[in-house]
Each structure stands twice: as C-alpha cells, then as structure tokens.
C-alpha positions in Angstrom: 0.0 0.0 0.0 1.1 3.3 -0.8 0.5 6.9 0.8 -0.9 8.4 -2.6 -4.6 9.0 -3.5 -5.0 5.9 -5.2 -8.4 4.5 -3.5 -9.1 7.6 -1.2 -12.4 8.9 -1.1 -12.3 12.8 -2.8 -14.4 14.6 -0.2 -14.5 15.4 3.1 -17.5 14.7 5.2 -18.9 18.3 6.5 -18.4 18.9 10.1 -21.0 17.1 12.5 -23.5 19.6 13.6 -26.8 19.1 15.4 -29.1 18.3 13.0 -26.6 15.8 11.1 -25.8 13.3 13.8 -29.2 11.4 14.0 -28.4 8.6 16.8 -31.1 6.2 17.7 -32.5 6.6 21.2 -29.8 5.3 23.4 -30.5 2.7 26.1 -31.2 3.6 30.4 -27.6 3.3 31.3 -26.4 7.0 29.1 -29.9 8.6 28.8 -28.5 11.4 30.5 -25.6 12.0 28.5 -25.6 14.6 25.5 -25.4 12.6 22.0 -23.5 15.0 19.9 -20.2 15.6 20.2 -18.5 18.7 18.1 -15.1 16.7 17.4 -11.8 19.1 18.1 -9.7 20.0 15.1 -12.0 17.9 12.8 -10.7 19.0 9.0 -7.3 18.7 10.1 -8.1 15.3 11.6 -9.4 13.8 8.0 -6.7 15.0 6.2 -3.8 14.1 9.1 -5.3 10.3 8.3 -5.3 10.5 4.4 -8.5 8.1 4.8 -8.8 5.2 1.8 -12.2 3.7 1.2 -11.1 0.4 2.0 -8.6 1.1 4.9 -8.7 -0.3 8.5 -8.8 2.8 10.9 -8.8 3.1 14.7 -10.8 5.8 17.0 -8.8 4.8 20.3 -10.7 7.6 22.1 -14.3 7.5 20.8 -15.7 9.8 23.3 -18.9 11.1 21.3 -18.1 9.6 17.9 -17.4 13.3 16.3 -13.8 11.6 14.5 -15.2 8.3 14.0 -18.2 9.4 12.0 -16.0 11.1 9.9 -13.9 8.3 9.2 -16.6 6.2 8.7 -18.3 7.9 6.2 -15.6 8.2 3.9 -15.1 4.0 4.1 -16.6 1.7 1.4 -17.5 -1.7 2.0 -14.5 -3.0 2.6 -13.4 -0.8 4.8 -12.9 -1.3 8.7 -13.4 0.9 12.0 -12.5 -0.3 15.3 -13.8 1.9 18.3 -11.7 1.9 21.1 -12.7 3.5 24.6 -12.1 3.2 28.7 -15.1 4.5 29.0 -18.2 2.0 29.2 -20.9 5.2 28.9 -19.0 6.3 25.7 -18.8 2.9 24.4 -22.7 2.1 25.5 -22.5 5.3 22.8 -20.6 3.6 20.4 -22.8 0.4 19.9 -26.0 2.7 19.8 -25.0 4.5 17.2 -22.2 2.1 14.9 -22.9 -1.0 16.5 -25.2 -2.7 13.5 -22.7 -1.6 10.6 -20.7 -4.5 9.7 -17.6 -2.2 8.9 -17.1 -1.4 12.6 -15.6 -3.3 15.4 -16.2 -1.8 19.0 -14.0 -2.8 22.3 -13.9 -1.3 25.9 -10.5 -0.6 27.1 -7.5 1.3 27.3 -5.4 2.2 23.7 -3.0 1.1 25.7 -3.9 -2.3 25.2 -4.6 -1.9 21.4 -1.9 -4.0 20.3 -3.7 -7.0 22.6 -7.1 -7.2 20.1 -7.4 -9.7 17.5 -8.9 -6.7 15.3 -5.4 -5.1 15.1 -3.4 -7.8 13.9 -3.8 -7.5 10.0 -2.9 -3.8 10.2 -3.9 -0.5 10.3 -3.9 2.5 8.2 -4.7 5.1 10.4 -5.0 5.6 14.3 -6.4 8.6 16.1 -5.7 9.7 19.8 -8.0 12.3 21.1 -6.3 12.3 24.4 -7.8 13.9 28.1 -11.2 14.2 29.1 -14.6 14.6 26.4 -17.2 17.4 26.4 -19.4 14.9 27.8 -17.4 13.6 30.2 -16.9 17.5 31.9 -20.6 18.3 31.4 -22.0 15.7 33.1 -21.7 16.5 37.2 -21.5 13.0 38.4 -18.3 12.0 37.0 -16.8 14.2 39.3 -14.2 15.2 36.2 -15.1 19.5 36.3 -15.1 21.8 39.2 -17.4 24.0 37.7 -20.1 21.3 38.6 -21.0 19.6 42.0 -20.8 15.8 42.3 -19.0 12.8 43.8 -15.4 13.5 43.2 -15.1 10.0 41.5 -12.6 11.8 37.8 -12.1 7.7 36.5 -12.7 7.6 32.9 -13.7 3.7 33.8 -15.6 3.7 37.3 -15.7 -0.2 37.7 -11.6 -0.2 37.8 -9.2 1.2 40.2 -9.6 4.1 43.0 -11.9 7.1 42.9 -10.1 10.6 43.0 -11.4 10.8 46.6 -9.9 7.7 47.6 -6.6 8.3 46.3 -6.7 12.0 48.4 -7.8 10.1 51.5 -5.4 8.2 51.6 -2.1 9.5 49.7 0.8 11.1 51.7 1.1 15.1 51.2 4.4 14.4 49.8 2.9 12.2 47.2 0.1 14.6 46.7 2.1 17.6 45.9 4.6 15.2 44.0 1.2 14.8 41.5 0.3 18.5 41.2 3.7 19.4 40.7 4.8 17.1 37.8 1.5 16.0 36.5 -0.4 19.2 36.8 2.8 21.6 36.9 0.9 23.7 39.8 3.7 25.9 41.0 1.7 26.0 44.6 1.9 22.1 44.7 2.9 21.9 48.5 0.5 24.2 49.7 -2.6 22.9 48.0 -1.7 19.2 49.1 -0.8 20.8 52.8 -4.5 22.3 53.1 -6.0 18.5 51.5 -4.2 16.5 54.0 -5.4 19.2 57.3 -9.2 18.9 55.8 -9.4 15.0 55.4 -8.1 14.9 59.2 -11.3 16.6 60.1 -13.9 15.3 57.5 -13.4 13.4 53.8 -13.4 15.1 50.6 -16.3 13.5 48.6 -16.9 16.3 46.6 -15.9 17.9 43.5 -16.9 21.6 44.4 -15.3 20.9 48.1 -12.1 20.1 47.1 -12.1 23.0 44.0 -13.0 25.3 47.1 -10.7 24.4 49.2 -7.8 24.9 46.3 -9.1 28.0 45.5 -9.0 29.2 49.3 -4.7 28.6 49.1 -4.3 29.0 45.6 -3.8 32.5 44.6 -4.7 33.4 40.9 -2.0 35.6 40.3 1.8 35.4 41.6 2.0 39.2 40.4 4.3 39.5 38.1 6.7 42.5 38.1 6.7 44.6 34.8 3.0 46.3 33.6 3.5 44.1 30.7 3.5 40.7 32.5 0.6 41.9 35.0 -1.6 42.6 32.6 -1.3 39.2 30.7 -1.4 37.5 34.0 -4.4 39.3 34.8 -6.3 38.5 31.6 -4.9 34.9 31.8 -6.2 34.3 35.8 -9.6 35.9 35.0 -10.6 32.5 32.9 -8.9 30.3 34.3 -10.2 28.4 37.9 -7.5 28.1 40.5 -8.2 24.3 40.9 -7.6 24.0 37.3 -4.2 22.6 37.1 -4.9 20.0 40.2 -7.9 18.6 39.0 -6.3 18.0 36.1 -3.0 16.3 37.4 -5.4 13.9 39.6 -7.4 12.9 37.0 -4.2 12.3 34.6 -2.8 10.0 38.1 -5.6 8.4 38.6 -6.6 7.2 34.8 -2.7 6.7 34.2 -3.0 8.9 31.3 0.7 9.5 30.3 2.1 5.8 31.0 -0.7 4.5 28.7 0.1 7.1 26.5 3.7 6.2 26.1 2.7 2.5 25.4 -0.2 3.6 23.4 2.1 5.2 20.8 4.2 2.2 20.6 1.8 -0.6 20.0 0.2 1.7 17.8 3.3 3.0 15.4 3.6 -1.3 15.6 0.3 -2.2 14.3 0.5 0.5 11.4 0.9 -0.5 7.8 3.8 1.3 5.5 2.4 4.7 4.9 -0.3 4.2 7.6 -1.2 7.8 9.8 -0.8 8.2 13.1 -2.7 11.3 15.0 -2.1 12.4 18.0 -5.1 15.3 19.9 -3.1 16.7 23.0 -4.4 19.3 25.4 -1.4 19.5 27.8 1.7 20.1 27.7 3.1 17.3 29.1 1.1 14.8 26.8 2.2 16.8 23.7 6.0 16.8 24.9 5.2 13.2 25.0 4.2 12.7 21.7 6.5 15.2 20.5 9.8 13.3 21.6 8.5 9.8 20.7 7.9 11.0 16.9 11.7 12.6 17.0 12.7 9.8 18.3 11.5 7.3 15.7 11.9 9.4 12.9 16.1 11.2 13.2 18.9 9.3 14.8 20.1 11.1 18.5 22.3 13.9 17.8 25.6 13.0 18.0 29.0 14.7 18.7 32.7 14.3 17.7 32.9 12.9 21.4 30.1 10.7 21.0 28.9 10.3 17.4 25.6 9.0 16.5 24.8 5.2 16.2 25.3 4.3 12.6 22.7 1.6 12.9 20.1 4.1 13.2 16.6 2.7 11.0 13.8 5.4 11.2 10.5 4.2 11.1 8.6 7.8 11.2 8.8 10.7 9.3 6.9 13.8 10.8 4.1 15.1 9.0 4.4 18.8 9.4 4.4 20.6 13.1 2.3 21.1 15.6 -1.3 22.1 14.8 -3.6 24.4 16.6 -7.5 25.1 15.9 -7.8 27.7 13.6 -10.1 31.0 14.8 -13.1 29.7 13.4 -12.9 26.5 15.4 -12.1 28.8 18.6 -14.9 30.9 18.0 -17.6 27.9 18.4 -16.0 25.9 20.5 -13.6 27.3 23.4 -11.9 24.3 24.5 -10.3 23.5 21.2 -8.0 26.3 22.6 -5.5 24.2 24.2 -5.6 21.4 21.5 -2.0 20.7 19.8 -2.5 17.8 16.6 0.6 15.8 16.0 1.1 13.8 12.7 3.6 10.9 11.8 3.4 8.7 8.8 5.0 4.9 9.2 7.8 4.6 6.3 7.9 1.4 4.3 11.7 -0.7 4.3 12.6 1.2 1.3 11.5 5.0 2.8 13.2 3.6 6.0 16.7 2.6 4.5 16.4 6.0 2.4 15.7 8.1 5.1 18.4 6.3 7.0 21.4 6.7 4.7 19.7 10.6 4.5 20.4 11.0 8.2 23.8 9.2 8.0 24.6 12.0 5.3 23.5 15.0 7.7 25.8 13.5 10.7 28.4 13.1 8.2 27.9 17.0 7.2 27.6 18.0 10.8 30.5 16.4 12.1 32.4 18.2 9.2 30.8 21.3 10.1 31.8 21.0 13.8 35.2 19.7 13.0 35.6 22.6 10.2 34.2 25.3 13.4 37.2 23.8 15.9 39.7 24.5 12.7 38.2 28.0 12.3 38.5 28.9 16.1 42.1 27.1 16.2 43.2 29.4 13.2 41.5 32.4 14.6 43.2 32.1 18.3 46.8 30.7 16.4 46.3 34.4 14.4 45.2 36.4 17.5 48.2 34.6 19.4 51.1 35.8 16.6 49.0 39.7 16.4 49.2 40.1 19.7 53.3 38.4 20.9 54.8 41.0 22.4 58.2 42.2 20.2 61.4 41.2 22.0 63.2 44.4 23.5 66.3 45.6 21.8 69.6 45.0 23.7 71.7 47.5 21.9 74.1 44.7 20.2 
C-alpha cells in the first residue's frame, strides 16, 4: 500500500453539527448524556489520516463519535473501523449509534492495550488519539471530572476499575500529593494545596468535587504578580478565565486514569500495528502529553544527535517521518468551540523498508555534514586564536648589540 490518493475517497464529510448526527434513542444506562459531540480540530483530523475507502482505521478515544463518524463515512464496504474507549458510557454510545454496521468493530478498554485485540493484527492504516477528558465527560456533574459542577469526586474515565479521585486524596501522603500536582499538573503551589488537602481530610473526607475545588481555590492564589506592567496585565487577563483548581484537578485525574504511562505505550503498540504509509494522530491538550508525543515522533523518525565525542549510532533505521508541526484550531474553530484552545495535533506517517533505508542513509549524510561542520568550526576557532596569538606576541626588547 502506498501513501498516494489511489483508493481515497475525494471529499471530506462536513463537520458534525446538530441536525446531522441522527443517533437512535440510546439505552437507560447514558440517557442522561448529551449525543452530539462537536469533534476538536476535525478537517485537520481527516486529512492528518489521508483516509482510503477500503482502509482499516482506529478511534482509540471514541468519546462522542465526532472523528469516528468522519472516518466512517468516507469508508466503502471494505473498509474497517475499530472503536476503542475506557469508558463504558462512551462505548454504550458507540454500539448505539455504529454498532449494526458490519464495517465497525467496537471494544472497551485502554489504547493502551490496542496492540492485545485480534482486530489489530492485520494492520492498520490510520490511528487517532484524542487524548484527556470529552465534552461529555466534563458536562455531566457525576463524574466528578469539572469543578465548575458539584458531584462525587469519582474523575475515573472507567468507574468499575481502580480508586476514585477521593480515595486516592484520602489516603495519599502530602508528599505524594504535591509530588502529582507538581509534575503532573505543573501547579507551582503544589505543597500548599496538598498541605491544606491532608489538614481537611483529618477533620472530614473530601467527597466532593466543588469541596475540594473550594478548598484549592482558598490557598491558591490566581496571580503570583508578576513584576513589569507588561506581564501583569497578561497574567491578569490569563487568571480571569482560568479556575484556581484548574491545574490540580487535572493532574489527579491524569494519576488516577494513568493517562501518560498509557500514552507512552499507546504510541508504541500503535506505530507497531501501522501499515507502511499508515497515519498516526495524536489530539493533545497538555503540555506534558504533547512533549510526549513530540519526543517519541523525534525519536523514531532522526537518529540522536551525535557529537565528535560521541557520534551517533550508525545503525540508526527510522520508522517515522513527521508530518508537518504542531497544529492548533484555527479561529473559526475557537470561535464555536472554546476548548479546542488548548488542543495541539501531531502527525507521523509509518515509512515502508525502502523510505526507511532512504531516510536512513539521509540522516547518516547529515551527521556526516555536521561532524564536518563541527570539525571545520574547531579549525576555524584554532586558526583564529593561532592568528590572535602571533598579532598580539609582544616584540622582543632591543639590547643595543
């Protein structure tokens, strides 16, 4: 198979709206939930995954089904979609509204575990991560993901596996508490926040989501006020939209769910299960997920930079080649939909043996020209200080002979 148009469909699907995503009625169990899902970055999405009317795709973050109906619509009969999702609600979603097309293949789990279902093994052409929490998953009160919205401060994208948010905070140490904020949330008043947690479970248990976003919000200040006008100002403008308990909710949830250790195995089963030329897509919405997927594209796509001390490994076989930069929601996007905002879209494409061993010898030749270039900037600065040496000597004094 080959990355060119032969077998693509021509058109884009138009962006699911309201009146376009007619789901059947959905059974008890996600009654509650909203049906439509307005998928981030969609365009850039369909073309990241170069979709072929008889490829085999994956969604392994259905949430809503915004990507995957997009996807699907542009497959033919012999095309395949597997649905991937931790969460049962979402995939209770899933088999309501794909489960009778014979083209689709549905399975709770982690993406994480992709490379574990029998649906993977021929090969795919295109995999999608959406990563974080879904619309629906923030609007609904109950799953204790927003603290905008009172309920039991539960945050698990699976609530039949593992520990509730409020168990973990009733019984973590404050050291391990602030150690989560820090590094997984990067709240710069880590210590303080998990100080004030630890003295309020000793008199009564945080259940609650608007309890604990409270209680960050009474230690957290919004501003660190910054010194210049400059810096104030954005500060200012930056604080007034965004919730002190932000960052913390955030890194809990990302603890608890295990986000970024399934992410880094995510990638790698799913770069394995890709066919030559086969798209990978990666939705982040934090920094530290985006570094993530950032460094393991580098990674498998250029050989570690080298030095004349320690020169790269000549063995080097790249099995990526990055598909553009980093890509943001454009301000049309922003203007109907906010939380697209924070989004960052990461392409690779897999390279066939032959793109490989081409794009291998390629980064042999660049070492090659940067070692000469380094060696040839150590020559220049030996000549330059060897001329400022002989400008410079001092001449000898006369001794009258």
């Amino acid at each position: 198979m080959t990355g060119g148009g032969a077998g693509r469909s021509p058109a884009h699907p138009p962006v699911p709206h309201l009146s376009t995503l007619d789901l059947p009625v959905l059974d008890s169990t996600v009654l509650h939930l909203p049906v439509l899902h307005l998928p981030v970055m969609y365009q850039q999405v369909m073309d990241a995954l170069q979709i072929k009317v008889d490829g085999t795709y994956l969604d392994g973050t259905y949430g809503r089904g915004g990507h995957a109906r997009g996807v699907l619509s542009q497959l033919g009969p012999g095309g395949r979609l597997l649905l991937m999702d931790k969460d049962p609600e979402a995939i209770a979603h899933a088999e309501a509204a794909f489960g009778t097309d014979p083209r689709v293949v549905i399975l709770r789990g982690s993406f994480a575990e992709l490379g574990a279902w029998d649906a993977t093994h021929a090969g795919m052409d295109g995999v999608l991560f959406d990563l974080g929490v879904s619309s629906p998953q923030l609007d609904v009160a109950a799953r204790g993901f927003s603290f905008a919205k009172d309920g039991p401060l539960d945050m698990r994208m699976d609530p039949t596996v593992g520990e509730s948010a409020a168990q973990w905070l009733a019984r973590a140490s404050e050291t391990e508490i602030a150690d989560v904020l820090f590094t997984m949330g990067e709240e710069r008043h880590s210590r303080r926040i998990a100080r004030a947690i630890v003295a309020r479970r000793a008199r009564q248990p945080i259940t609650r989501s608007a309890e604990l976003a409270e209680l960050i919000a009474a230690v957290a200040p919004r501003s660190t006020g910054p010194r210049s006008t400059a810096q104030r100002s954005r500060a200012q403008r930056s604080s007034a939209s965004i919730h002190p308990a932000t960052r913390s909710f955030q890194a809990i949830r990302i603890h608890i769910n295990r986000e970024l250790a399934d992410l880094e195995t995510g990638l790698a089963v799913a770069v394995h299960g890709l066919r030559p030329h086969g798209r990978l897509a990666v939705i982040s919405f934090h920094s530290l997920e985006d570094r993530i997927v950032k460094r393991f594209i580098a990674r498998h796509a250029q050989a570690p930079a080298g030095n004349r001390r320690m020169p790269a490994a000549s063995d080097f076989v790249p099995t990526l080649r990055g598909v553009g930069g980093a890509q943001r929601a454009d301000a049309a996007e922003l203007a109907g939909n906010p939380r697209a905002r924070s989004a960052v879209l990461r392409v690779a494409e897999k390279l066939a043996g032959r793109d490989a061993q081409a794009a291998a010898r390629q980064t042999d030749t660049d070492q090659t020209d940067a070692d000469q270039a380094d060696a040839d900037r150590a020559d220049a600065r030996s000549s330059i200080q060897s001329a400022s040496s002989h400008a410079f000597r001092p001449t000898p004094a006369w001794d009258g002979s």
